[in-house]
C-alpha positions as a Markdown table, in Angstrom:
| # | Residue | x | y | z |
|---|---|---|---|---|
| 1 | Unk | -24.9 | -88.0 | -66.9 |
| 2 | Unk | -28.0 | -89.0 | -64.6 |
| 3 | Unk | -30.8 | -90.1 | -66.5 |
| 4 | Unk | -32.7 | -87.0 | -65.9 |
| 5 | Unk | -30.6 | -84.8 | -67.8 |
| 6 | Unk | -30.7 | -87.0 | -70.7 |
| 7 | Unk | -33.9 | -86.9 | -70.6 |
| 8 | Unk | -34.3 | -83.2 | -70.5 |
| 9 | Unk | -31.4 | -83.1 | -73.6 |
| 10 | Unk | -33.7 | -85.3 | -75.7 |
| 11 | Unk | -36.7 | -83.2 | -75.5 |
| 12 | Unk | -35.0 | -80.1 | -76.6 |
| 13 | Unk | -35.5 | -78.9 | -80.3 |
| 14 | Unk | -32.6 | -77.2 | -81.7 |
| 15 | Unk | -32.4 | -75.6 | -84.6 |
| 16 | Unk | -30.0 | -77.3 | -86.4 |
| 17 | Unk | -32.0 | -80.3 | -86.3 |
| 18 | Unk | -34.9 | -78.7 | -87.7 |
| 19 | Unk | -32.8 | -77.5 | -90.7 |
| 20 | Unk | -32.1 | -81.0 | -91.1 |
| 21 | Unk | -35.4 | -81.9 | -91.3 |
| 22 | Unk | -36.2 | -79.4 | -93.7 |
| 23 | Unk | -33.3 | -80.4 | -95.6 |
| 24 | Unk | -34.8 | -84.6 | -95.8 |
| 25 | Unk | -38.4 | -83.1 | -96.7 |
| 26 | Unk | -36.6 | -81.2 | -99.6 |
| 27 | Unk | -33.8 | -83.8 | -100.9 |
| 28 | Unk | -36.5 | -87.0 | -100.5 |
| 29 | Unk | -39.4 | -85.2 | -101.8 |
| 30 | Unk | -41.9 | -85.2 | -98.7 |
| 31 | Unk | -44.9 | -83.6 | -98.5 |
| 32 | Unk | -45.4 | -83.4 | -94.9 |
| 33 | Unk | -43.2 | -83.6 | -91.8 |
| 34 | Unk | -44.9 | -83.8 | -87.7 |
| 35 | Unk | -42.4 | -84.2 | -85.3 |
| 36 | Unk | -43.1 | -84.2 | -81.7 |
| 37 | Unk | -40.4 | -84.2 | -79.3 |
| 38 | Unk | -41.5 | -83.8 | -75.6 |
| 39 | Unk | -43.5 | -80.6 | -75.1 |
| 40 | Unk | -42.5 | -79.5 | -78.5 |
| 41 | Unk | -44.6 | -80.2 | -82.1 |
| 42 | Unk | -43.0 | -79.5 | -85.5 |
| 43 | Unk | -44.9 | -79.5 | -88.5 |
| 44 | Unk | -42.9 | -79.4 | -92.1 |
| 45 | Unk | -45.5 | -78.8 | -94.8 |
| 46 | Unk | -44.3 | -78.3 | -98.6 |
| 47 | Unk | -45.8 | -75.5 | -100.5 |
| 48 | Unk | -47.4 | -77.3 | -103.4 |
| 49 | Unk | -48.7 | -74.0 | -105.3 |
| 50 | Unk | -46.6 | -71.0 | -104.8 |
| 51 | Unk | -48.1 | -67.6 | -105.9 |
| 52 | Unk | -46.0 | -66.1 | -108.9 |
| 53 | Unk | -45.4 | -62.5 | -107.8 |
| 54 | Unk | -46.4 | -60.1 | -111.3 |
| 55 | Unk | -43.6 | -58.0 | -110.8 |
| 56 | Unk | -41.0 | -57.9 | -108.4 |
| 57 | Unk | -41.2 | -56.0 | -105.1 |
| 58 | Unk | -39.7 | -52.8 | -105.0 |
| 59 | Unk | -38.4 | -50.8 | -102.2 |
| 60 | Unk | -38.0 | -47.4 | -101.5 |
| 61 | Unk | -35.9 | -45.9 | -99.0 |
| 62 | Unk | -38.2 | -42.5 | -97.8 |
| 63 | Unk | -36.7 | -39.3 | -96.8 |
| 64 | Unk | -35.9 | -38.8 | -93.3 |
| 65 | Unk | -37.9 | -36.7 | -91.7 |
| 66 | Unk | -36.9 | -35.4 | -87.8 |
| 67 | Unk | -39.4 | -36.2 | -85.7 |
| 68 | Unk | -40.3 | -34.0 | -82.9 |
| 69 | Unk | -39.7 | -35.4 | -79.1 |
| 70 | Unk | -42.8 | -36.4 | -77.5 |
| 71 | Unk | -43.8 | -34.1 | -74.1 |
| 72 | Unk | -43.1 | -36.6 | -71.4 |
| 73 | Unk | -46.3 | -34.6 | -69.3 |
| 74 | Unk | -48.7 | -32.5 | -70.7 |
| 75 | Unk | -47.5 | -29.1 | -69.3 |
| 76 | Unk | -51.1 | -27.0 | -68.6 |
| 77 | Unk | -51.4 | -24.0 | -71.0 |
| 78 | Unk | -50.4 | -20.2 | -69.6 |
| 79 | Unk | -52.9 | -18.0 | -72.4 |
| 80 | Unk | -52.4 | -15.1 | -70.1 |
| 81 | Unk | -51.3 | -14.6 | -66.5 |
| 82 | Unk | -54.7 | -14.8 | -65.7 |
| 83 | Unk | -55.8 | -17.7 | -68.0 |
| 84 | Unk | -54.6 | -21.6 | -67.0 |
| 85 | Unk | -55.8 | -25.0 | -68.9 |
| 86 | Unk | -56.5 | -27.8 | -67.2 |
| 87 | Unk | -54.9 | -30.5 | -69.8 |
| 88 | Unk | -55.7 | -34.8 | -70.3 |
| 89 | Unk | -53.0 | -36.0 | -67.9 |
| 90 | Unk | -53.6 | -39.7 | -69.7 |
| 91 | Unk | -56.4 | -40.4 | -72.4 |
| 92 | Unk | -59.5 | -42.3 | -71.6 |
| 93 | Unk | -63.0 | -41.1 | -71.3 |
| 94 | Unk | -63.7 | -38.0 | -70.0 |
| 95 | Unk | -66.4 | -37.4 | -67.1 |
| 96 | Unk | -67.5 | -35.1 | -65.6 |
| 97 | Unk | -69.5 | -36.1 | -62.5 |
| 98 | Unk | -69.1 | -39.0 | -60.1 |
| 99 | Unk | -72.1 | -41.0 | -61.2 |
| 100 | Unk | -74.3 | -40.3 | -64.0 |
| 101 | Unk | -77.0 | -39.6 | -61.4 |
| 102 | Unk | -74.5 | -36.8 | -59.7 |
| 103 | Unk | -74.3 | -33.3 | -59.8 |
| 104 | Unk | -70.8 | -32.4 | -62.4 |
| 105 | Unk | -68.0 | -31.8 | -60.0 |
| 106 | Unk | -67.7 | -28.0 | -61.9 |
| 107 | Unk | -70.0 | -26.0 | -63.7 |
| 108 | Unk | -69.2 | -22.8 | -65.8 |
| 109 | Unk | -69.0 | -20.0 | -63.2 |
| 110 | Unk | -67.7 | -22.7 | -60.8 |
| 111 | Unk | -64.9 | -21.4 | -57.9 |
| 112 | Unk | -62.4 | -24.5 | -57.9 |
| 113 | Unk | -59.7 | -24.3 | -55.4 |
| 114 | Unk | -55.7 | -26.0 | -55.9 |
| 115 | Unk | -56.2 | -29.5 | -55.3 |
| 116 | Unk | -60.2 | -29.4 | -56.4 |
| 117 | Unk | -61.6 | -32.3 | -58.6 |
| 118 | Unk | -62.9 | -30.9 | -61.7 |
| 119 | Unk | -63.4 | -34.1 | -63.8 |
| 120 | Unk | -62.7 | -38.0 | -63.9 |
| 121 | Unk | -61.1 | -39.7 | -67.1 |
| 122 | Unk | -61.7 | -43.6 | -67.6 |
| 123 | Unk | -58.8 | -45.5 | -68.8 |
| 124 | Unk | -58.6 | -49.1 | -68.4 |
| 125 | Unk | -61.3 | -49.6 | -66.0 |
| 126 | Unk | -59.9 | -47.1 | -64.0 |
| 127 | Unk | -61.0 | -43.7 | -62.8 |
| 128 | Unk | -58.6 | -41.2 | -62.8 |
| 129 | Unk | -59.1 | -37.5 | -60.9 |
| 130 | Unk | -57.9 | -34.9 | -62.5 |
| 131 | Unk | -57.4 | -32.1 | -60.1 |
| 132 | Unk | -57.1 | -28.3 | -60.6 |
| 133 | Unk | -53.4 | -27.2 | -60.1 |
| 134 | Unk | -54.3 | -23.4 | -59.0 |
| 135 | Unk | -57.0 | -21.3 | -57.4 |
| 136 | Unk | -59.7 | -19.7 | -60.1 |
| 137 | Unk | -63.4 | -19.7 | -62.0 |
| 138 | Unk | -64.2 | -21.9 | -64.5 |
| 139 | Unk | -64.6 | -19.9 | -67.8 |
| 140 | Unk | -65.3 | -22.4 | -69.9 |
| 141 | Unk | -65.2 | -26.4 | -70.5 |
| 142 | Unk | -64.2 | -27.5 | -73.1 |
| 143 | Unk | -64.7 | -31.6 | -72.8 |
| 144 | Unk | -68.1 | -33.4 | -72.9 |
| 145 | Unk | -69.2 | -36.4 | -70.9 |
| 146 | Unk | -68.3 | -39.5 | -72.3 |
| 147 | Unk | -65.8 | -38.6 | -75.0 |
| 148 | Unk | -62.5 | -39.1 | -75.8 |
| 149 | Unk | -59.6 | -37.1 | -74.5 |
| 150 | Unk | -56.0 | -37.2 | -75.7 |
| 151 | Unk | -53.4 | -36.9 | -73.3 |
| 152 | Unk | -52.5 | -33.4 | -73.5 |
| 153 | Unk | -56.1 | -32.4 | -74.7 |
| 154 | Unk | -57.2 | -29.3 | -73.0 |
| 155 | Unk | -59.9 | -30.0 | -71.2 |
| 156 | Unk | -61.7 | -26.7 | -69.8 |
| 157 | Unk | -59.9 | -22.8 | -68.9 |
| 158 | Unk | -59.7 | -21.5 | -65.5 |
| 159 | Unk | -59.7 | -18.1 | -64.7 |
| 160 | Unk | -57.1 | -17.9 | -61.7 |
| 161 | Unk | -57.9 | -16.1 | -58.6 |
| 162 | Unk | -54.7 | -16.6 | -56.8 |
| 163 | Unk | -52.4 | -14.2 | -58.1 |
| 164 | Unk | -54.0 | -10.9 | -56.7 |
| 165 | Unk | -54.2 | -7.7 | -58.1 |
């Protein structure tokens, strides 16, 4: 065995050998144990005043209760074959300009086209579009600048102007 490898052998802390140094602090009555092997420090200290519990712990197992999936993308909200939601895709801040000293990217009233930027969420330092997915007039926006949005939050309702008729 090359001296490196023993080397590397005696540095390693296993767990066995910490039992048995548990086991010494408790069978010669030691306070305190620091051992420091290479890299590694061990300290063995010896409760001197344990809390008395008033009453032992009791447990309860609780009723299971199904818990719904969890949508893996928040699906945008058909009200009407007219009606569409633009939804959170992640949640973060919601904005609704650029820059605070911008114009909003939409305004009640506003014709948005598929592919439009309607609003920016802030989630981790990061800036997120969030695009409309269809042709319409915004009817109403539901989101204010600077709040908090919930993936899956709706964030304002589009009239669509893409189906005809």
């Amino acid at each position: 065995m090359s001296q490196e490898s023993r080397s590397d052998q005696e540095q390693v802390l296993t767990l066995s050998s910490i039992q048995q140094w548990i086991a010494l602090c408790q069978s010669e009555d030691i306070d305190e144990l620091e051992i420091q092997k290479g890299n590694w420090l061990v300290r063995i200290k010896k409760r001197l005043h344990q809390p008395v519990p008033a009453a032992p712990p009791s447990f309860s197992v609780p009723a299971l209760v199904p818990v719904p999936e969890p949508a893996s993308d928040p699906a945008p909200t058909v009200l009407s074959a007219h009606i569409f939601t633009i939804v959170a895709p992640l949640t973060g801040i919601y904005y609704s300009r650029p820059r605070p000293d911008a114009k909003p990217f939409v305004q009640v009233g506003s014709r948005v086209a598929e592919g439009t930027v309607v609003a920016l969420i802030e989630s981790m330092k990061v800036f997120n579009e969030v695009k409309s997915e269809v042709n319409g007039v915004v009817k109403e926006i539901l989101a204010k600048d600077g709040q908090l949005v919930q993936h899956g939050e709706t964030l304002m309702i589009l009239e669509r102007t893409d189906l005809g008729g």
